[in-house]
N, C-alpha and C positions, 0 to 999 in steps of 0.2 A: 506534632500537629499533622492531621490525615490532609490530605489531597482529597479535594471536593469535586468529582469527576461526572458529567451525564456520559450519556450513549445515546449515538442516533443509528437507530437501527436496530435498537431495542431485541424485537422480536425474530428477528432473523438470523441465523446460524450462528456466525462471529461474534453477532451481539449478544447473545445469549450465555456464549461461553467469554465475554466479554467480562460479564455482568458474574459468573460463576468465578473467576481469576482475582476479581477486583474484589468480590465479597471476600476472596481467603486473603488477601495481601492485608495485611495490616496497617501499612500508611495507606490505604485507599477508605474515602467513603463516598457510595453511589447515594447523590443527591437527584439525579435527574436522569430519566429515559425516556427518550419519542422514537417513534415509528412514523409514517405515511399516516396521516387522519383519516382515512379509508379502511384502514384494517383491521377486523372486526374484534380483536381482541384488544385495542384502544380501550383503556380505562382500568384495563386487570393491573393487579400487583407485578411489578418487572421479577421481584423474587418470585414470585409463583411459577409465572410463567417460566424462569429462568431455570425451575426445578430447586431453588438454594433457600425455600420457604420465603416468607413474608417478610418483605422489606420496608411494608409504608412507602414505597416509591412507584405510584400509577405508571403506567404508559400514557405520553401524552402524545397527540401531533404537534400542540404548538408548545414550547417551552412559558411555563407561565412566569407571571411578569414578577416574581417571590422566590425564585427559584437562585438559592445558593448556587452556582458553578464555579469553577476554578479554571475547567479544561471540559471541552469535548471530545468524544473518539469518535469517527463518524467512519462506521462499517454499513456502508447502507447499498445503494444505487445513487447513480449521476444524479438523479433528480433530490434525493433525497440529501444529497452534500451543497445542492444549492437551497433547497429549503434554508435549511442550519446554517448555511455560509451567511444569510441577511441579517439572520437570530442575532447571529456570532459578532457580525461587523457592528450592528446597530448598538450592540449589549457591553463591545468591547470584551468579548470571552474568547481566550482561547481555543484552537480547534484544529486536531491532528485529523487529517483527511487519510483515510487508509484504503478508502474503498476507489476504485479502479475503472478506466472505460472512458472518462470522460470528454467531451467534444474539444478540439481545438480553442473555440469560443469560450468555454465554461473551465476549461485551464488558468486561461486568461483571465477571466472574472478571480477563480481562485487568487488567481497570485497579486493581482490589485488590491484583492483584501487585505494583503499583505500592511496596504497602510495604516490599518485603521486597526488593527489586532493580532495578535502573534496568532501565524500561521504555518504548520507542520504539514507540508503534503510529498507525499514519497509514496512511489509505484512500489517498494516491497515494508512490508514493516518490520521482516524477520532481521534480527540482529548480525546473522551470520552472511544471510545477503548483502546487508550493506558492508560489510567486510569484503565481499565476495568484488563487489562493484569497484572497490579500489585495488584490488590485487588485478583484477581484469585491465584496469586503466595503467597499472605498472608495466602489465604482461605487453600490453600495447603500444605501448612506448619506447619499450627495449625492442619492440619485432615489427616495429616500423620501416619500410622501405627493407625489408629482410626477405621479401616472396613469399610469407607465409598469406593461406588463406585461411578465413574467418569465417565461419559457420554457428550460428545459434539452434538451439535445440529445445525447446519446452516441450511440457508433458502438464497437465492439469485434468482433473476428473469432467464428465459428460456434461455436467449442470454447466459449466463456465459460461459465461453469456460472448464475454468480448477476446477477440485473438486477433493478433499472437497477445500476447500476456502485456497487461505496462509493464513489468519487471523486465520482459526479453526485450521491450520496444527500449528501455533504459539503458542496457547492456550495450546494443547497436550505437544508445547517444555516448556514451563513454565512449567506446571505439573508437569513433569518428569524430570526437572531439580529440583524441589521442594520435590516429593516423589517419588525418583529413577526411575529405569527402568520399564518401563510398557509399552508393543506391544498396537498398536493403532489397534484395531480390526473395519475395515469397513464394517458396516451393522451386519448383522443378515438374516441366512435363513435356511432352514431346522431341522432336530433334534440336535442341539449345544449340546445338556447337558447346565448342571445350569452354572451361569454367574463364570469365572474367579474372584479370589479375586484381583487381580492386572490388569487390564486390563483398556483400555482406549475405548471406545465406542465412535464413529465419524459417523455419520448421517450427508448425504447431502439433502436440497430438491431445487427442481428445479420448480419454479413456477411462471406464470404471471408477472408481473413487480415489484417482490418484490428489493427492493433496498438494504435491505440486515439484517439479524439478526443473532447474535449470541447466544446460550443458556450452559452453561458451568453446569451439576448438581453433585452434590456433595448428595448421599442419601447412608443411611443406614436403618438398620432394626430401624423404630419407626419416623425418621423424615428425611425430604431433603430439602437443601437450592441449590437455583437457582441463578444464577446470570447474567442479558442478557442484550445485547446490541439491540435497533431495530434502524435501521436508514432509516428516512422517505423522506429527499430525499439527494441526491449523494453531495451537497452543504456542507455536514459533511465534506467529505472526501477533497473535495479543499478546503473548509476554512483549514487544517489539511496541505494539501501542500502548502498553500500562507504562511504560518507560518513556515512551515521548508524551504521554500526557504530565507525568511528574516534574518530567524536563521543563513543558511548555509553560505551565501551571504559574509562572516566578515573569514569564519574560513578558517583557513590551514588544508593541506590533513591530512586526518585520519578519521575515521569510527564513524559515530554519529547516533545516533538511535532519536525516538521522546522523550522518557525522557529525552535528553539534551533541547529538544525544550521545556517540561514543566517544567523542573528544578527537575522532579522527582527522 
């Protein structure tokens, strides 16, 4: 039996190669795509546009009200995860939030949704990230009250809208859920004085078409251990959503992170 999946975000980079992953997977079938009702390729074929030929599946803005789903993947903009978030709650449809940025406020909304409909929201969707995130939270636990400092490093390409990264801003939340409270100090410039003993160092760079790296360091006086994610092309992250949409697809409402999708 295939998984009956839309896309919110249709037409936009991740949803496109979304929509190109999900047509080869064999348990996948794309029943539903929307984009922003503004955008002027509304109503074209999602396979056409997606380049993987004709699917019979339009680009819509509003999810119509016929529309088989099972699960959404929503690689959009803030605005666009709350469109789909009312769809989703109203419809009772499942909805893996992948896309990134969004306000304090509209966090909140998300995860209240949580009552009404199974919900997957997580700052990285790559598999090996979410790996990454508990080996960081082990690293921090054993080097707690040890004098090591803690430094974050990302790297993402020009286009990026919102920084430091949710993935970096996640990494700092494990830390400090691991070795208490520590202000995340962004950048470095003028005469600082010597580095805080507690403090969290976050570094963004903004460059070329890097697809995306994380660097987490953990250094004290005599040695420092590193531990980084590079991801070399974006195919990380929707293989990471075609897996929590299959995961979500089965559950009743309630709040599911990707350690439910890896058993971690």
């Amino acid at each position: 039996m295939k998984t009956k999946i839309g896309v919110n975000g249709a037409l936009g980079r991740m949803g496109k190669r979304i929509l190109q992953l999900a047509h080869e997977d064999k348990s996948l079938h794309i029943t539903a795509a929307l984009d922003t009702p503004s955008h002027p390729r509304i109503g074209h074929d999602a396979g056409e546009e997606a380049g993987i030929g004709r699917l019979g599946v339009p680009v819509v803005g509003v999810l119509p009200i016929d529309a088989r789903v099972e699960a959404i993947i929503d690689f959009s903009m803030p605005e666009g995860t709350m469109h789909v978030l009312k769809t989703c709650v109203d419809r009772r449809i499942p909805l893996v939030v992948a896309t990134t940025g969004h306000t304090e406020a509209q966090k909140r909304e998300i995860e209240s949704a949580a009552h009404h409909t199974a919900i997957l929201f997580a700052p990285n969707m790559s598999l090996v990230v979410n790996v990454l995130f508990k080996l960081v939270r082990d690293a921090a636990v054993v080097l707690n009250d040890k004098g090591f400092d803690v430094e974050i490093v990302e790297r993402h390409h020009r286009f990026k809208k919102d920084s430091p990264s949710g993935t970096a801003l996640h990494f700092a939340k494990v830390i400090q859920e691991a070795m208490g409270e520590m202000p995340v100090r962004h950048g470095r410039e003028g005469l600082v004085g010597e580095r805080p003993a507690r403090e969290i160092g976050m570094h963004a760079i903004r460059s070329g078409d890097n697809v995306g790296e994380h660097t987490i360091i953990f250094s004290t006086l005599g040695e420092t251990m590193e531990l980084v994610h590079k991801g070399h092309t974006r195919d990380a992250y929707v293989h990471g959503a075609l897996a929590a949409a299959k995961f979500l697809a089965t559950k009743g409402p309630g709040s599911y992170t990707m350690n439910d999708v890896l058993g971690l």
